[in-house]
PDB file with SEQRES, HELIX, SHEET and CRYST1 records, atoms N, CA, C and O in Angstrom:
SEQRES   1 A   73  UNK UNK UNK UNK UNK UNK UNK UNK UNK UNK UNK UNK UNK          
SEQRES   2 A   73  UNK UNK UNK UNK UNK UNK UNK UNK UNK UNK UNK UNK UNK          
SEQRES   3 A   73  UNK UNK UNK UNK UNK UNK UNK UNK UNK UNK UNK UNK UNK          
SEQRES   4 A   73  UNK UNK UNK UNK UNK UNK UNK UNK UNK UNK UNK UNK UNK          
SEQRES   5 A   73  UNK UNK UNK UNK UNK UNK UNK UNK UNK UNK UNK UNK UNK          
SEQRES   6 A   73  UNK UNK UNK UNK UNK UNK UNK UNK                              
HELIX    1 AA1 UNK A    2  UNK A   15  1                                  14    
HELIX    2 AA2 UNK A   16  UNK A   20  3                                   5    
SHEET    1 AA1 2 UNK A  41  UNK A  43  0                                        
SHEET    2 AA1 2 UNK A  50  UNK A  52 -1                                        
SHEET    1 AA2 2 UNK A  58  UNK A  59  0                                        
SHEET    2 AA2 2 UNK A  62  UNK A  63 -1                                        
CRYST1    1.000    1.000    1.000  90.00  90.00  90.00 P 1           1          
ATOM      1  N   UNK A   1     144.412  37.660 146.670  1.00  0.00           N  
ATOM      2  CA  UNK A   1     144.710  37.570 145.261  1.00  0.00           C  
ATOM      3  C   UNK A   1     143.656  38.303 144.426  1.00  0.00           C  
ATOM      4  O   UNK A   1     144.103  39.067 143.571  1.00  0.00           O  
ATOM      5  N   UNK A   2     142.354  38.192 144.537  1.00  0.00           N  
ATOM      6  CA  UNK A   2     141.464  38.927 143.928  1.00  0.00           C  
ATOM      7  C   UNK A   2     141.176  40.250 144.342  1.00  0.00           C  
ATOM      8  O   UNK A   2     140.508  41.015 143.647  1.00  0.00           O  
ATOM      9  N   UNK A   3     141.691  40.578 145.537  1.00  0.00           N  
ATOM     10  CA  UNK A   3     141.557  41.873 145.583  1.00  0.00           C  
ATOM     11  C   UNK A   3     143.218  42.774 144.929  1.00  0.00           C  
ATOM     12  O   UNK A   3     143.438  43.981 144.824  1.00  0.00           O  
ATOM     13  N   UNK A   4     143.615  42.245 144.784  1.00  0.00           N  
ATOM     14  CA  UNK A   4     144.812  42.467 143.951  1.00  0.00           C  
ATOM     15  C   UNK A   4     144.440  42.897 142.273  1.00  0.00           C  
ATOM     16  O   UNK A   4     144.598  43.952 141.657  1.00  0.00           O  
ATOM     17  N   UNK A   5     143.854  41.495 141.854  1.00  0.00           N  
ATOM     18  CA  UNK A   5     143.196  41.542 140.323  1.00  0.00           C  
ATOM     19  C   UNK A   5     142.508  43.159 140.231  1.00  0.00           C  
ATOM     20  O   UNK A   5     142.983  44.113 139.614  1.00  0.00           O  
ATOM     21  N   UNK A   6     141.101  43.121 141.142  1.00  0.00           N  
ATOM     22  CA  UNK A   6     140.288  44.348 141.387  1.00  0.00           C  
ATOM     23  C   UNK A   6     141.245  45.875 141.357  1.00  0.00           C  
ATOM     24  O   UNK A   6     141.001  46.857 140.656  1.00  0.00           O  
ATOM     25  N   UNK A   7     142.550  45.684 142.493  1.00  0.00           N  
ATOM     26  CA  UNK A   7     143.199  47.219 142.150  1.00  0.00           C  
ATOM     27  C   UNK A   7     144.265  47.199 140.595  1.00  0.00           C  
ATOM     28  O   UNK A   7     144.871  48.170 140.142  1.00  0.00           O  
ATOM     29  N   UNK A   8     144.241  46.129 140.160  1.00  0.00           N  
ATOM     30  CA  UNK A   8     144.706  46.420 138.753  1.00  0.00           C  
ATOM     31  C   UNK A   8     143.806  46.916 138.361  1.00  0.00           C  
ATOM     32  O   UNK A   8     143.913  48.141 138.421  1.00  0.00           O  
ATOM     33  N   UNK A   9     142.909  46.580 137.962  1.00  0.00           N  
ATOM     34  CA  UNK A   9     141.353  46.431 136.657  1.00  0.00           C  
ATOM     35  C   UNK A   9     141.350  48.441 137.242  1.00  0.00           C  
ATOM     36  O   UNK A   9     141.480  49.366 136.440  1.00  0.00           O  
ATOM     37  N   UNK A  10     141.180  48.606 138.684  1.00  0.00           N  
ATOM     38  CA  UNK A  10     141.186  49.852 138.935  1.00  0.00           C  
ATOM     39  C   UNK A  10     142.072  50.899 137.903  1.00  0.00           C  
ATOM     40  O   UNK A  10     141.715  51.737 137.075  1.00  0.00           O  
ATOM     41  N   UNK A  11     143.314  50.455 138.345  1.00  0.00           N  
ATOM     42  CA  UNK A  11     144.313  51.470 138.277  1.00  0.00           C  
ATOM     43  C   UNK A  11     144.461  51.443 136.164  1.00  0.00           C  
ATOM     44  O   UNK A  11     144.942  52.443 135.632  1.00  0.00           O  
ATOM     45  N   UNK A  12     144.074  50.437 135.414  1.00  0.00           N  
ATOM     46  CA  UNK A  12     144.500  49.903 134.462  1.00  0.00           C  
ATOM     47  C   UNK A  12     142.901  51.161 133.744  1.00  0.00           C  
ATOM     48  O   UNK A  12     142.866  52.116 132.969  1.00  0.00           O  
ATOM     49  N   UNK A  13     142.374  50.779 134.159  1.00  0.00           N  
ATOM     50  CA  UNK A  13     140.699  52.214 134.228  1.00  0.00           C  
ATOM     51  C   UNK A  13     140.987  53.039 134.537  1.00  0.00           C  
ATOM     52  O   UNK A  13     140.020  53.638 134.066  1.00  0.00           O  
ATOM     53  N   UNK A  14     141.641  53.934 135.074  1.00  0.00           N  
ATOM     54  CA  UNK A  14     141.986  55.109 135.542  1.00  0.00           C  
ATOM     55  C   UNK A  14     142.691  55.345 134.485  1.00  0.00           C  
ATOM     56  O   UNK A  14     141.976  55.709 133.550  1.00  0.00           O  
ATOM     57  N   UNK A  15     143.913  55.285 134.210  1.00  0.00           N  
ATOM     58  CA  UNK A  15     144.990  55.572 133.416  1.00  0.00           C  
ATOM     59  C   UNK A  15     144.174  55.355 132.178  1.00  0.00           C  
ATOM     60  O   UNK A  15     144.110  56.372 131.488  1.00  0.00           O  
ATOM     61  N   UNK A  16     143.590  54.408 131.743  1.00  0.00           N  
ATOM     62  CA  UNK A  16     142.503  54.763 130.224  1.00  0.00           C  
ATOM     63  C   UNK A  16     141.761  56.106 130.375  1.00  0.00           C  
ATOM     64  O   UNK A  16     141.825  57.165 129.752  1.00  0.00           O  
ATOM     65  N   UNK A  17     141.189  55.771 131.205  1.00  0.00           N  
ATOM     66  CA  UNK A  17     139.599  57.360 131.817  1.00  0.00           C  
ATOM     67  C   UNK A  17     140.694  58.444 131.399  1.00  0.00           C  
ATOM     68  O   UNK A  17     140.660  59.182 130.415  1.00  0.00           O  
ATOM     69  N   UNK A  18     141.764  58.350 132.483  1.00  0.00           N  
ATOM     70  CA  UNK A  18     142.387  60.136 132.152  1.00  0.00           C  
ATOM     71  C   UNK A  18     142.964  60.781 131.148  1.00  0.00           C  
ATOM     72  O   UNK A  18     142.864  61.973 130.856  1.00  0.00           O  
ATOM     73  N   UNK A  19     143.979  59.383 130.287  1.00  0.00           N  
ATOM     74  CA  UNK A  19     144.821  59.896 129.260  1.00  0.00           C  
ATOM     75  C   UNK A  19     144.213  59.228 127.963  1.00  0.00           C  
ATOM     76  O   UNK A  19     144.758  59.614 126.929  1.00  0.00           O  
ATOM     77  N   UNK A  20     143.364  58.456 127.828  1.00  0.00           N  
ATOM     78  CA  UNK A  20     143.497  57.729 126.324  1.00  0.00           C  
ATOM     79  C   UNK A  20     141.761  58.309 125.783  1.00  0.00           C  
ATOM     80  O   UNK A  20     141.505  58.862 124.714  1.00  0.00           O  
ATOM     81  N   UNK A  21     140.798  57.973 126.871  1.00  0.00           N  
ATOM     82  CA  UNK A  21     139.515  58.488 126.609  1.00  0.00           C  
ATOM     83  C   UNK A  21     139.252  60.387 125.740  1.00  0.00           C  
ATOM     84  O   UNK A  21     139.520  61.546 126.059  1.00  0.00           O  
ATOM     85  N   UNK A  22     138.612  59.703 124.601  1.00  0.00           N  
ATOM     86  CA  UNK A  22     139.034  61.252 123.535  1.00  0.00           C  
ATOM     87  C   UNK A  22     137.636  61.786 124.555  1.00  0.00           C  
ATOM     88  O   UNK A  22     136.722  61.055 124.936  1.00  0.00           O  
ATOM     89  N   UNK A  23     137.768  62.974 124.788  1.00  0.00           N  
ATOM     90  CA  UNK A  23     136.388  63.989 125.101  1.00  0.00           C  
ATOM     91  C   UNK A  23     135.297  63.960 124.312  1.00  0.00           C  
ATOM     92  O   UNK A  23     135.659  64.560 123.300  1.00  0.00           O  
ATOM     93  N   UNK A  24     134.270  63.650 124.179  1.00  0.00           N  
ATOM     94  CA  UNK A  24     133.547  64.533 123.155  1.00  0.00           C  
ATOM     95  C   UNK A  24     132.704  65.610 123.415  1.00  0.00           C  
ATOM     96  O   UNK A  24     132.071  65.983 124.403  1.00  0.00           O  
ATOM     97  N   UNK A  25     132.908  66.155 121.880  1.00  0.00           N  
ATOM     98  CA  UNK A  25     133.064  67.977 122.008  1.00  0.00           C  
ATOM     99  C   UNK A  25     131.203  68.204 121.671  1.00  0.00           C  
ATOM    100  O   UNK A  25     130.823  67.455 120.771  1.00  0.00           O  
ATOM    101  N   UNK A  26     130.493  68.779 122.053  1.00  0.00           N  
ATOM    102  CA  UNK A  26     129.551  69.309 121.515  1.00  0.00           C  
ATOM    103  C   UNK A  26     129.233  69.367 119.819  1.00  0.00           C  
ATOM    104  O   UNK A  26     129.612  68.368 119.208  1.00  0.00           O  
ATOM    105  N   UNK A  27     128.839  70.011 119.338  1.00  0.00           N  
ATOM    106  CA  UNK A  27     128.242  70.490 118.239  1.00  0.00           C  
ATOM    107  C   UNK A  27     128.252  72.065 118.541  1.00  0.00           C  
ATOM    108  O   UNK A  27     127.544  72.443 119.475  1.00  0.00           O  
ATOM    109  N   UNK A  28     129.059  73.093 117.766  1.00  0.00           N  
ATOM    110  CA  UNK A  28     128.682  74.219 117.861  1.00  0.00           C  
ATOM    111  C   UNK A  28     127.654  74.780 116.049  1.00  0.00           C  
ATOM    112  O   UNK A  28     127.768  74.307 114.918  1.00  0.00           O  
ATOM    113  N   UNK A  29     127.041  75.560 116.409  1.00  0.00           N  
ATOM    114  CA  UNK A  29     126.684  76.421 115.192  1.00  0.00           C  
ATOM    115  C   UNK A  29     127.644  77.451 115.000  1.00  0.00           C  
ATOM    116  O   UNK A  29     128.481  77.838 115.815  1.00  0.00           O  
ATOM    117  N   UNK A  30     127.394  77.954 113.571  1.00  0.00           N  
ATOM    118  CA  UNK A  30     128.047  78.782 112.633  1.00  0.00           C  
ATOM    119  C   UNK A  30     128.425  80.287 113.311  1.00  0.00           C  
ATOM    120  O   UNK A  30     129.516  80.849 113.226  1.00  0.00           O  
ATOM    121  N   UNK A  31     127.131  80.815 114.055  1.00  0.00           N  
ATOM    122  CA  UNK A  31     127.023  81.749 114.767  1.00  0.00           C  
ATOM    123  C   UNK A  31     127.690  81.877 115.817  1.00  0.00           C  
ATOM    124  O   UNK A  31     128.106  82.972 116.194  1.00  0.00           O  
ATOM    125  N   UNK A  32     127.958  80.391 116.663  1.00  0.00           N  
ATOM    126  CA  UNK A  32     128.385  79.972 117.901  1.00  0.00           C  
ATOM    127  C   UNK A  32     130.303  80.493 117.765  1.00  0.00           C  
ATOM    128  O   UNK A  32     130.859  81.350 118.451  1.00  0.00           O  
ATOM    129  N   UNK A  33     130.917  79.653 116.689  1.00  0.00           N  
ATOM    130  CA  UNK A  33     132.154  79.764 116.830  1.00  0.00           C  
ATOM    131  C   UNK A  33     132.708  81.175 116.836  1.00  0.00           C  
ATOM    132  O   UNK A  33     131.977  82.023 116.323  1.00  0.00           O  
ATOM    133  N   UNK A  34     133.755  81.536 117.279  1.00  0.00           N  
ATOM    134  CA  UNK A  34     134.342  82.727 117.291  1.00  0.00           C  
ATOM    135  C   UNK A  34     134.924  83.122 116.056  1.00  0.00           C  
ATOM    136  O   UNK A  34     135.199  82.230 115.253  1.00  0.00           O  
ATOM    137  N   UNK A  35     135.136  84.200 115.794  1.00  0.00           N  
ATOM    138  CA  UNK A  35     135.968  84.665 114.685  1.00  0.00           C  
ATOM    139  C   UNK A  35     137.665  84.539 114.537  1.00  0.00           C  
ATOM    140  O   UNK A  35     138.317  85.270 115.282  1.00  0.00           O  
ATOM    141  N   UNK A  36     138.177  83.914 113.890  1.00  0.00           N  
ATOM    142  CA  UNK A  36     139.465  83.969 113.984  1.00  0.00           C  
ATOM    143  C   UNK A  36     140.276  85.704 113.936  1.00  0.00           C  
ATOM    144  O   UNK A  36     140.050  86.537 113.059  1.00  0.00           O  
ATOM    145  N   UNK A  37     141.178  85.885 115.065  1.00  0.00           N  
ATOM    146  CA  UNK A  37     141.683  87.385 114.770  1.00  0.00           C  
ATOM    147  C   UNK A  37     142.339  87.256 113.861  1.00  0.00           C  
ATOM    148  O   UNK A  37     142.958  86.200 113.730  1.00  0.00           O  
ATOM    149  N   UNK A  38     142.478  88.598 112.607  1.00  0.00           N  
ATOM    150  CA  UNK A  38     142.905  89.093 112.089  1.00  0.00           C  
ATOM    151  C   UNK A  38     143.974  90.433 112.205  1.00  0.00           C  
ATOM    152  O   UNK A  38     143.532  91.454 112.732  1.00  0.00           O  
ATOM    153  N   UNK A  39     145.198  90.413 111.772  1.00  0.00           N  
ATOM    154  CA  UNK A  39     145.781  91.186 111.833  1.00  0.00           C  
ATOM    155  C   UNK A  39     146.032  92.324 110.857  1.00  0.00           C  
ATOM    156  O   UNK A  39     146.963  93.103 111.062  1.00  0.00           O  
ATOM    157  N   UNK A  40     145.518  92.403 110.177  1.00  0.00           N  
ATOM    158  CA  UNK A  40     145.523  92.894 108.835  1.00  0.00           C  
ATOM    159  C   UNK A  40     144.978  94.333 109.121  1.00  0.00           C  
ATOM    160  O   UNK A  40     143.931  94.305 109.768  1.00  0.00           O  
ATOM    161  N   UNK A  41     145.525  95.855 108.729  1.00  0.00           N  
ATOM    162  CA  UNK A  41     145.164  96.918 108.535  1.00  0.00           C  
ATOM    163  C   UNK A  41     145.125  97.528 107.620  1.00  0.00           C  
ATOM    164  O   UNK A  41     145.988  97.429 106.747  1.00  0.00           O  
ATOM    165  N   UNK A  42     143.541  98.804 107.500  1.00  0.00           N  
ATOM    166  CA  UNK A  42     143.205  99.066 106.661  1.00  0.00           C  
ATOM    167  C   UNK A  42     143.870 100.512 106.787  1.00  0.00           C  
ATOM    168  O   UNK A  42     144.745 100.783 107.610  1.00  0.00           O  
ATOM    169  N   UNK A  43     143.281 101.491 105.763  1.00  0.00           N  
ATOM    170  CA  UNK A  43     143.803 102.979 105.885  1.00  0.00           C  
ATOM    171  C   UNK A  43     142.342 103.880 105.473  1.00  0.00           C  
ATOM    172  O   UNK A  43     141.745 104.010 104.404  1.00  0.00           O  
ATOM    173  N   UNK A  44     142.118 104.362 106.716  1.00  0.00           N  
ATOM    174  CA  UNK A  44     140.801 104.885 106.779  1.00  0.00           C  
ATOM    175  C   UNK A  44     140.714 106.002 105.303  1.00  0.00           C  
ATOM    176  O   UNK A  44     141.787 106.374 104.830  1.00  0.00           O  
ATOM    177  N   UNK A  45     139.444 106.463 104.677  1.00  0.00           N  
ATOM    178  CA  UNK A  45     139.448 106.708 103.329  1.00  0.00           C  
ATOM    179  C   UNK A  45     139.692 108.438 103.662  1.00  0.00           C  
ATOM    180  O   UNK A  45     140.264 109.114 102.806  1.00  0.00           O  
ATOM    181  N   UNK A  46     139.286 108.983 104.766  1.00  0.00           N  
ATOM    182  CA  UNK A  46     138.947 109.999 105.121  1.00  0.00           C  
ATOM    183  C   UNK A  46     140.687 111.007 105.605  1.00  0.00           C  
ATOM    184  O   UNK A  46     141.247 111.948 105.041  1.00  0.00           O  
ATOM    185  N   UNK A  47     141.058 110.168 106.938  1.00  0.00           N  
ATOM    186  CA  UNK A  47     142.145 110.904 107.157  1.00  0.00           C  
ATOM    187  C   UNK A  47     143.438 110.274 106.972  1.00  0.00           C  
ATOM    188  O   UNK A  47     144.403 111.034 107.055  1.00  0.00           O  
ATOM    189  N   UNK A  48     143.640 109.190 106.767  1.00  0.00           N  
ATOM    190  CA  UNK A  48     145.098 107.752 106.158  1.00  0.00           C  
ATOM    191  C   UNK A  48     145.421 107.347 107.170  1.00  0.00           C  
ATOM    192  O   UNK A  48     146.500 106.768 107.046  1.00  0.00           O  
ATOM    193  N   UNK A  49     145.031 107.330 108.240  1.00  0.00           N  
ATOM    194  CA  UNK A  49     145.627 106.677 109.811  1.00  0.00           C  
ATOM    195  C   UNK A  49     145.009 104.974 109.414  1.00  0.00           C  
ATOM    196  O   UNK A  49     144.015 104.593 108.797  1.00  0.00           O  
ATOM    197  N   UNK A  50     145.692 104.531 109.832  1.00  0.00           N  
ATOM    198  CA  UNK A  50     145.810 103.055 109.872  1.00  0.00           C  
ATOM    199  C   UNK A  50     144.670 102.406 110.992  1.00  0.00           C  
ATOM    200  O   UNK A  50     144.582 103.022 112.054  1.00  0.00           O  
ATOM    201  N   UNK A  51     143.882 101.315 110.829  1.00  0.00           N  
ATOM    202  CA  UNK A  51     143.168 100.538 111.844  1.00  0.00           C  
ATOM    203  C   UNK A  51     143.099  99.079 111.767  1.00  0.00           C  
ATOM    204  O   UNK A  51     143.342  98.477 110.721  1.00  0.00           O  
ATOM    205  N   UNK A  52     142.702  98.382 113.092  1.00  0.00           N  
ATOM    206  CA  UNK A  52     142.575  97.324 112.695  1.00  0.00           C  
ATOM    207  C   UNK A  52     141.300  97.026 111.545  1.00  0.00           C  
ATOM    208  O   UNK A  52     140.665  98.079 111.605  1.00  0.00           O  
ATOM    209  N   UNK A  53     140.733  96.305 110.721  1.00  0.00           N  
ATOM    210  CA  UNK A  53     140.119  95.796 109.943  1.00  0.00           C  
ATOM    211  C   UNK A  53     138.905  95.059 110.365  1.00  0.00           C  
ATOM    212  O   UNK A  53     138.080  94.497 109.644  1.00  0.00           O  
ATOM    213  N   UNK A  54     138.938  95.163 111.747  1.00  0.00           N  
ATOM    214  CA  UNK A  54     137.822  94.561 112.751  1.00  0.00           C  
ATOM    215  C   UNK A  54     137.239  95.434 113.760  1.00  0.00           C  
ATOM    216  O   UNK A  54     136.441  95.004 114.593  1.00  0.00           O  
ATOM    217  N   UNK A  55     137.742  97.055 113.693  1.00  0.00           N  
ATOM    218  CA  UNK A  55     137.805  97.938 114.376  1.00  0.00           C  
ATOM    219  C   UNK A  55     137.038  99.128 113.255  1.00  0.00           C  
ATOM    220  O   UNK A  55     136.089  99.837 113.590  1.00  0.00           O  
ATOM    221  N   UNK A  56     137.629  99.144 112.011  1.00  0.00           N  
ATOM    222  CA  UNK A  56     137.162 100.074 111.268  1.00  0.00           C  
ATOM    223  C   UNK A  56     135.669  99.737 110.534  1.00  0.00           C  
ATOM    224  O   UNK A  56     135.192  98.620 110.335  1.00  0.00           O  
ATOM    225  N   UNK A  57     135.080 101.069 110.192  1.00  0.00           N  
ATOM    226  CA  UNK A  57     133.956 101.294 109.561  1.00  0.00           C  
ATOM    227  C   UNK A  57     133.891 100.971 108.399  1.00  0.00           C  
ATOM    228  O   UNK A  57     135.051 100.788 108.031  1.00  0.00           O  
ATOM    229  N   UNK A  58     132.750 100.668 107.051  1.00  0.00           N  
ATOM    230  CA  UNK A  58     132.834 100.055 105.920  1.00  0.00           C  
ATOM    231  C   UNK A  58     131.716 100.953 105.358  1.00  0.00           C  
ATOM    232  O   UNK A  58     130.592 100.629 105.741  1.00  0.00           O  
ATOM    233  N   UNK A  59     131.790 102.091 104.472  1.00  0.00           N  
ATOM    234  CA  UNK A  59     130.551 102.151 103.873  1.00  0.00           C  
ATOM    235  C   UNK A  59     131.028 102.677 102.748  1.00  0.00           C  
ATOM    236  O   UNK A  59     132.067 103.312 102.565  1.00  0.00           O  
ATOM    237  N   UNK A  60     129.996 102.293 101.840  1.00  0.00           N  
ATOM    238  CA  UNK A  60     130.220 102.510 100.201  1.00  0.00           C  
ATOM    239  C   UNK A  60     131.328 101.720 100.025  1.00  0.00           C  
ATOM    240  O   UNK A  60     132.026 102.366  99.244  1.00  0.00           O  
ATOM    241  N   UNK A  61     131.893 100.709 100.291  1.00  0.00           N  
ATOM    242  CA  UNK A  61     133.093 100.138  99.765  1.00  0.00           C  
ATOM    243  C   UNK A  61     134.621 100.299 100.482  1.00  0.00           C  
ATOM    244  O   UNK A  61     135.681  99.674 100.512  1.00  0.00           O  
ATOM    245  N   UNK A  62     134.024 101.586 101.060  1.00  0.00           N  
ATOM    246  CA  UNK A  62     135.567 102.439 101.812  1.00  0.00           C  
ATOM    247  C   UNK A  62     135.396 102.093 103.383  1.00  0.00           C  
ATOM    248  O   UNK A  62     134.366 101.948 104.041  1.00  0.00           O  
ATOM    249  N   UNK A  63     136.896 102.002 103.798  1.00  0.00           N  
ATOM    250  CA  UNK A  63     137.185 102.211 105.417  1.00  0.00           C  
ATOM    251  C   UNK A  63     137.228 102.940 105.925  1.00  0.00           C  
ATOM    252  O   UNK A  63     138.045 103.710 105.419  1.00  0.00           O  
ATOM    253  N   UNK A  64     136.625 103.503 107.178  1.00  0.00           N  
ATOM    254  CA  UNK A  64     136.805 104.464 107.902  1.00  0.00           C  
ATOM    255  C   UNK A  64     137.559 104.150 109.469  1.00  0.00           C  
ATOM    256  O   UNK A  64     137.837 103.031 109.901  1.00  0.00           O  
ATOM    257  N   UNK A  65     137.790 105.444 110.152  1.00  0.00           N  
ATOM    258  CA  UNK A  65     138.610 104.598 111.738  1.00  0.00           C  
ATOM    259  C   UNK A  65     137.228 105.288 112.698  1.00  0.00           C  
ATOM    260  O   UNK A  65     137.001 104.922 113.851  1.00  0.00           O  
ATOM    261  N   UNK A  66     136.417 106.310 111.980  1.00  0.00           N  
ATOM    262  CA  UNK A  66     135.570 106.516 112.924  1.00  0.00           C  
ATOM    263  C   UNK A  66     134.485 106.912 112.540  1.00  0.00           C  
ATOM    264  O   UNK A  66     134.460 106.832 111.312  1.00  0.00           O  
ATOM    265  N   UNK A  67     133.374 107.380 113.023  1.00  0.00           N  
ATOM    266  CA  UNK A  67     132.096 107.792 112.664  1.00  0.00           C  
ATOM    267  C   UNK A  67     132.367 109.425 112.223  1.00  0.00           C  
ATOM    268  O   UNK A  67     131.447 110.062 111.710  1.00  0.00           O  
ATOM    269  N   UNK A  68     133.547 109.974 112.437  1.00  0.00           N  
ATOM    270  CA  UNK A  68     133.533 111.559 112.235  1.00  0.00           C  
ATOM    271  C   UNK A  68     134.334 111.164 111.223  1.00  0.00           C  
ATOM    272  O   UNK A  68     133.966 111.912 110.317  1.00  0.00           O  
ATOM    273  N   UNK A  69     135.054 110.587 110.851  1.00  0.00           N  
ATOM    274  CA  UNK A  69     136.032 110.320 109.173  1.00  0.00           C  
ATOM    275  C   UNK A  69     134.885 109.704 108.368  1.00  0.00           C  
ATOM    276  O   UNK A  69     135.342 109.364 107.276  1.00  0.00           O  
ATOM    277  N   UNK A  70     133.431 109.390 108.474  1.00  0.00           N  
ATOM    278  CA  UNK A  70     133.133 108.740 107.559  1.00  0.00           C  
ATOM    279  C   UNK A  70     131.607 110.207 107.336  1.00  0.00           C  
ATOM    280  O   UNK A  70     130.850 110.409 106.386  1.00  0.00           O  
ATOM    281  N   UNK A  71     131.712 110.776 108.423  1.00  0.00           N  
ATOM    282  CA  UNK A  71     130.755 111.689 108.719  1.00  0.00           C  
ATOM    283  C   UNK A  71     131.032 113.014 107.429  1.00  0.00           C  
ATOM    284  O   UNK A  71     130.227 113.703 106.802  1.00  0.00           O  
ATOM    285  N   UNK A  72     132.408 112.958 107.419  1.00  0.00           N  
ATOM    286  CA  UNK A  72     133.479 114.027 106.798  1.00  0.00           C  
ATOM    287  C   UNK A  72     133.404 113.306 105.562  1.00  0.00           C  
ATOM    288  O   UNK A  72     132.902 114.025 104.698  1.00  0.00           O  
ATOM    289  N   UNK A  73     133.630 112.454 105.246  1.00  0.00           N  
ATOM    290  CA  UNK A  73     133.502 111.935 103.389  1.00  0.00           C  
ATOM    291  C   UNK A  73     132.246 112.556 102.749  1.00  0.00           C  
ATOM    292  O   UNK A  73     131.987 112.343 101.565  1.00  0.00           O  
TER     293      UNK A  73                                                      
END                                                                             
């Protein structure tokens, strides 16, 4: 009979442990988290070809798609 009780209390712990027990998550920093992707394209200032916005160059205000379109402004 009590070893009966014991594989409840088991099995009744298990099924908590695997499905109900929340994880806890670390602490990340600001630096740590990833960037959410963006889909959004720009139009380089130099030749009008299209880029991603995470791909293209930024100077003076303007987009570029490469170091020779911004070389050329």
């Amino acid at each position: 009979m009590i070893l009966k009780l014991i594989l409840l209390a088991l099995i009744i712990w298990a099924v908590y442990y695997f499905f109900f027990k929340k994880k806890s998550v670390a602490p990340q920093s600001e630096s740590a988290k990833p960037k959410p992707k963006t889909n959004e394209m720009v139009e380089c200032a130099s030749c009008g070809t299209f880029c991603d916005i995470d791909e293209a160059l930024l100077s003076n205000g303007k987009y570029y798609c490469s170091n020779e379109c911004m070389q050329k402004a």
